[in-house]
DOFIGU-516440 format. One line per field, with one value per residue (C-alpha): residue number from 1; residue in three letters; x, y, z. Coordinates in nm, 4 decimals. Layout:
% residues N
nr = c(NUM_...)
rest = c(ALA_...)
X = c(X_...)
Y = c(Y_...)
Z = c(Z_...)
% end
This chain:
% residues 209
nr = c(1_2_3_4_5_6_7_8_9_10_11_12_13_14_15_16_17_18_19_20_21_22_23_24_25_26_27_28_29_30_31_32_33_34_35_36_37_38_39_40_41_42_43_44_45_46_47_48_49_50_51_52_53_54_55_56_57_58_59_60_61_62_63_64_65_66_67_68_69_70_71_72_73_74_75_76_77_78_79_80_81_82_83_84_85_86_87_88_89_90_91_92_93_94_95_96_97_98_99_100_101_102_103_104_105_106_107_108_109_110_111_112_113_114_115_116_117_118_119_120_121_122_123_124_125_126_127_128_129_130_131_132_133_134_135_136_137_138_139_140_141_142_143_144_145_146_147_148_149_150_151_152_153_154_155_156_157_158_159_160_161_162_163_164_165_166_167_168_169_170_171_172_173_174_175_176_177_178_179_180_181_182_183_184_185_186_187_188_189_190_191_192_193_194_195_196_197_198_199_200_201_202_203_204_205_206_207_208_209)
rest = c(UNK_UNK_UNK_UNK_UNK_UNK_UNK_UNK_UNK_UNK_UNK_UNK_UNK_UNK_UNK_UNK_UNK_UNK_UNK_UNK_UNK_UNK_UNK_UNK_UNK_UNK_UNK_UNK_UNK_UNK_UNK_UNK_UNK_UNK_UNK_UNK_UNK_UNK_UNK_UNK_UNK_UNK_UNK_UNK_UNK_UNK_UNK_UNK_UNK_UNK_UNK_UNK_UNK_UNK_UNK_UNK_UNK_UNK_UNK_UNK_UNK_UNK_UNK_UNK_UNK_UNK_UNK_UNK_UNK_UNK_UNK_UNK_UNK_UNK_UNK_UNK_UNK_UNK_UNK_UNK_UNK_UNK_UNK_UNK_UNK_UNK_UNK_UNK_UNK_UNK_UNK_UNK_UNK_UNK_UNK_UNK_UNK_UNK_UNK_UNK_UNK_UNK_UNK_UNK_UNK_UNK_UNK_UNK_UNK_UNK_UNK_UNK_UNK_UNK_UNK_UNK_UNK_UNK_UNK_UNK_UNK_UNK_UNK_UNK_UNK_UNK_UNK_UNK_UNK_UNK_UNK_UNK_UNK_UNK_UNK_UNK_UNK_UNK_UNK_UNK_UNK_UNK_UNK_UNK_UNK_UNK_UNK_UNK_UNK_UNK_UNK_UNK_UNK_UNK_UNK_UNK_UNK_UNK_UNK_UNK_UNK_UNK_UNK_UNK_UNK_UNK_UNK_UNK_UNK_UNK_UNK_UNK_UNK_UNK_UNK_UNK_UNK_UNK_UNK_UNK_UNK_UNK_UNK_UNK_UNK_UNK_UNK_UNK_UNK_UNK_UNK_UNK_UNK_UNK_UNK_UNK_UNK_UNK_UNK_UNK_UNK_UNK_UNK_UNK_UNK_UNK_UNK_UNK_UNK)
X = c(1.0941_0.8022_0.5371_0.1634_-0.0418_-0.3589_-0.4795_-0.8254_-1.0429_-1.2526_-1.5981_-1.4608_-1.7547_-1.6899_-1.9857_-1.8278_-1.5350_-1.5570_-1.2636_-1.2307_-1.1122_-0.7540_-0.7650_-0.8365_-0.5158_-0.3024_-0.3725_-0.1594_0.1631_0.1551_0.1340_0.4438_0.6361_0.5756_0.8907_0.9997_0.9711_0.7138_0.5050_0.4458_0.2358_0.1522_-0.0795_-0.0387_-0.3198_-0.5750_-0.9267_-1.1665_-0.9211_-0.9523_-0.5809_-0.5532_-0.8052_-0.5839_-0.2639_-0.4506_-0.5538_-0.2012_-0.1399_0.0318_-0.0132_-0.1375_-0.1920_-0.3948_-0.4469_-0.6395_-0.8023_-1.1232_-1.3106_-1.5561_-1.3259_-1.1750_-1.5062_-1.5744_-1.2544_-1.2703_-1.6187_-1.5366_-1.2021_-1.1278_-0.7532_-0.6201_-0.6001_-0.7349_-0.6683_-0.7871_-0.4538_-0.2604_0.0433_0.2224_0.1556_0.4626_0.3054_0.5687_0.2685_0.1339_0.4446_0.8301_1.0492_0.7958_0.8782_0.6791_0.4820_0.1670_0.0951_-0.1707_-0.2662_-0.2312_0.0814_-0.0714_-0.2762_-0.0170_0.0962_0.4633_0.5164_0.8622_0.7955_0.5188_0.8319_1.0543_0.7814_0.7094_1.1217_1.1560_0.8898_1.0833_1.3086_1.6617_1.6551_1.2263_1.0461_0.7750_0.5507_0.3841_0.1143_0.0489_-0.1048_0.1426_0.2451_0.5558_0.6218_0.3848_0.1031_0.1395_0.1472_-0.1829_-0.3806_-0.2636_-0.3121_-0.6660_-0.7679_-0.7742_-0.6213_-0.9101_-1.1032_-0.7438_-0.6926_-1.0979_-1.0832_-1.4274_-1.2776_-1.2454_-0.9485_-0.8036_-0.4920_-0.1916_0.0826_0.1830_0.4728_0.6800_0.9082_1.1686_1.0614_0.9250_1.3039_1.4336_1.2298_1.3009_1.6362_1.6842_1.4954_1.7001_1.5890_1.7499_1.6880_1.3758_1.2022_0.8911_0.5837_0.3558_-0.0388_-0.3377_-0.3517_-0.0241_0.3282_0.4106_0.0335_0.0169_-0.3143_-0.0473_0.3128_0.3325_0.7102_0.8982_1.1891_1.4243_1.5623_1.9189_2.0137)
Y = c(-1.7920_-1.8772_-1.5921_-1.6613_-1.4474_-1.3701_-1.5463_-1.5413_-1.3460_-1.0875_-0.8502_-0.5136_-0.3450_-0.3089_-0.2364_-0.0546_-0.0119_0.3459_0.5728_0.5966_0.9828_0.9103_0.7238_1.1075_1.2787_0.9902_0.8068_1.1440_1.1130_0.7251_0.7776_1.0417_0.7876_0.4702_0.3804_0.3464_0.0089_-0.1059_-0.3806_-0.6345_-0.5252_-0.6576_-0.4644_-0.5671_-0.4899_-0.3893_-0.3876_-0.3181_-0.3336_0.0271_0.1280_-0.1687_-0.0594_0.2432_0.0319_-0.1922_0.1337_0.1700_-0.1220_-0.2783_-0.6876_-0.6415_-0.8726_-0.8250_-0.9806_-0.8956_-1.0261_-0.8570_-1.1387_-0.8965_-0.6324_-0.9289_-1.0743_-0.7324_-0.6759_-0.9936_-0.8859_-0.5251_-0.6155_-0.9840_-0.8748_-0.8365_-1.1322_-1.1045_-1.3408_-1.3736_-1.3794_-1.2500_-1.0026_-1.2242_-1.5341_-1.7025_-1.5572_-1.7230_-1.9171_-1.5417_-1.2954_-1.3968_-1.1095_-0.8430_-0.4937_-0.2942_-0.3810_-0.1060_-0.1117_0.2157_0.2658_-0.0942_-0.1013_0.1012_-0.1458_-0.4236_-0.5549_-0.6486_-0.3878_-0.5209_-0.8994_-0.7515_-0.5449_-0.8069_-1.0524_-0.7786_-0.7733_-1.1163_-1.1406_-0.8046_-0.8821_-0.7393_-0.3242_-0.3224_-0.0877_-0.0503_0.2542_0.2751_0.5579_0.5567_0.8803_1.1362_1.1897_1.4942_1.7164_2.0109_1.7531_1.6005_1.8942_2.1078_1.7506_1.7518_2.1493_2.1218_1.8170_1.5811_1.2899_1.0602_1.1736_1.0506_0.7216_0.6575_0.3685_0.2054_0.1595_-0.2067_-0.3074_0.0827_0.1995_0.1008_0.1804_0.5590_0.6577_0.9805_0.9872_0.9312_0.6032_0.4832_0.5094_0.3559_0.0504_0.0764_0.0610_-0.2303_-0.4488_-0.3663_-0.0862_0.2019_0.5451_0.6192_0.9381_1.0828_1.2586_1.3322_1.4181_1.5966_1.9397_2.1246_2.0241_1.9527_1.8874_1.6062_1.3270_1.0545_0.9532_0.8794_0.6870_0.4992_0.2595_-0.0021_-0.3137_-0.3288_-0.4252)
Z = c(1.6722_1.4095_1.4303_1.3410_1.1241_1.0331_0.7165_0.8005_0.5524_0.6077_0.5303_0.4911_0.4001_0.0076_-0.2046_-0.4939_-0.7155_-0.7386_-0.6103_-0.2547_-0.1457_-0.0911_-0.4226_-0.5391_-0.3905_-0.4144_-0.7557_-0.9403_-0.7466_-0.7404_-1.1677_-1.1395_-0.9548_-1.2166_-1.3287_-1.7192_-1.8422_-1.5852_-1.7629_-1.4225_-1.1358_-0.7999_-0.6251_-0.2696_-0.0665_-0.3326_-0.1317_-0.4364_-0.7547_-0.8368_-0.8267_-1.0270_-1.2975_-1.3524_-1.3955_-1.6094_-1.8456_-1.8509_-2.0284_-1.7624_-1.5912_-1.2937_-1.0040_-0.6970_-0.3369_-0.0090_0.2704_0.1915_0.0061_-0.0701_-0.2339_-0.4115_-0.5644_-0.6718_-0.8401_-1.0222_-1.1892_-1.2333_-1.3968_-1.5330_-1.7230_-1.3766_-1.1774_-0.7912_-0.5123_-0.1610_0.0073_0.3150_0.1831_0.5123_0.2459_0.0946_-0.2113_-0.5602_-0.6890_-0.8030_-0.8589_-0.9199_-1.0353_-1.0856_-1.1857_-0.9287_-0.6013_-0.5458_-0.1714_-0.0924_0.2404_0.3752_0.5792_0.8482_0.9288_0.9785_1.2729_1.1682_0.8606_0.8612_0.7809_0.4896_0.3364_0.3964_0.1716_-0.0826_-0.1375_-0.2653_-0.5098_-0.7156_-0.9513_-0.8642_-0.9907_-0.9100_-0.7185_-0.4557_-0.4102_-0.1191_0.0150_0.3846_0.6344_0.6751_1.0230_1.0928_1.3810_1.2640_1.1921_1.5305_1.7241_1.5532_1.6387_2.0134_2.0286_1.8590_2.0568_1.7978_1.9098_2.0095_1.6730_1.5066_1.6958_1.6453_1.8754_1.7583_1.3777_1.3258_1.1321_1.1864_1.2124_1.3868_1.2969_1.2432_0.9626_0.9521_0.6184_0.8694_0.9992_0.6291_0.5291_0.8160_0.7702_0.3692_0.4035_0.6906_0.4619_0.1567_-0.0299_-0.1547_-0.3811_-0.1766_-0.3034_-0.1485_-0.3791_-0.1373_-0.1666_-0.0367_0.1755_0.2051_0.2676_0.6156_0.6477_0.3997_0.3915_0.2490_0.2258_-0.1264_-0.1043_-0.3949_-0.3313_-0.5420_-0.4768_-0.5560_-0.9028)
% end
């Protein structure tokens, strides 16, 4: 069965390209998890090109897409080497990326509706033996349990965010879905608060060689 998806593009409200606060917490771990050799980048869900920047500083090629046209026409100003593109990461997307060395997905697939086709899509533009990082809200037991014993839940779930999350990712269920797609040697780095508390799942994975 064909499934439709959401191409349309969208406002989301970007008016900057300065660091967002998980940009802060995460943006360390993602740079302790860049693998050796990296030169090609595809930063897959790259709202106002600032992860991008840093990759660029790096001296890395770096391409970016998003629905956010906004994000994107900022990006393109803020930071012409990179190229941006207002595209869908659902998009049969070889016109921008064959064979790259590492996909760069931070917080996005939270937001997705069928995680597994986006994985499955990110797979086949990375050359056999390259790596995607991904960084997506932590949830684990402990977390779980001192939001439902403090109350927290509709605060969590904030109902009235547009475009919010849903879809929630233990380490557990991040591998599972890594591995059923194809990838392997998945390590975890994660970031902000304390461990067992963690903001973000900061997760890198390979495609077999």
């Amino acid at each position: 069965m064909t499934q439709n998806f959401d191409h349309d593009q969208k406002v989301f409200g970007w008016n900057s390209t300065r660091a967002t606060d998980c940009h802060s917490y995460a943006l360390p771990k993602i740079y302790k998890l860049l693998p050796e050799g990296c030169k090609n980048v595809f930063d897959a869900g790259c709202g106002n090109g600032y992860i991008s920047s840093k990759l660029l500083e790096k001296g890395l090629i770096v391409t970016g897409i998003d629905l956010s046209s906004d994000g994107i026409l900022l990006a393109r100003e803020k930071y012409p080497k990179a190229r941006f593109e207002i595209r869908s990461v659902y998009d049969d997307l070889s016109d921008l990326a064959k064979n790259v060395d590492l996909v760069i997905s931070s917080e996005v697939i939270e937001h997705l509706y069928y995680p597994q086709h986006f994985l499955i899509n990110m797979f086949s533009i990375i050359r056999p033996g390259g790596w995607i990082i991904i960084t997506t809200p932590y949830h684990g037991w402990l977390k779980n349990s001192l939001i439902s014993i403090l109350g927290q839940w509709d605060k969590h779930h904030n109902i009235a965010w547009e475009g919010g999350h849903i879809k929630f990712f233990s380490e557990k269920a991040l591998k599972k879905l890594l591995r059923e797609v194809g990838f392997d040697n998945i390590i975890y780095n994660n970031a902000g608060r304390i461990p067992l508390l963690w903001k973000s799942i900061v997760c890198r994975a390979q495609k077999s060689s």
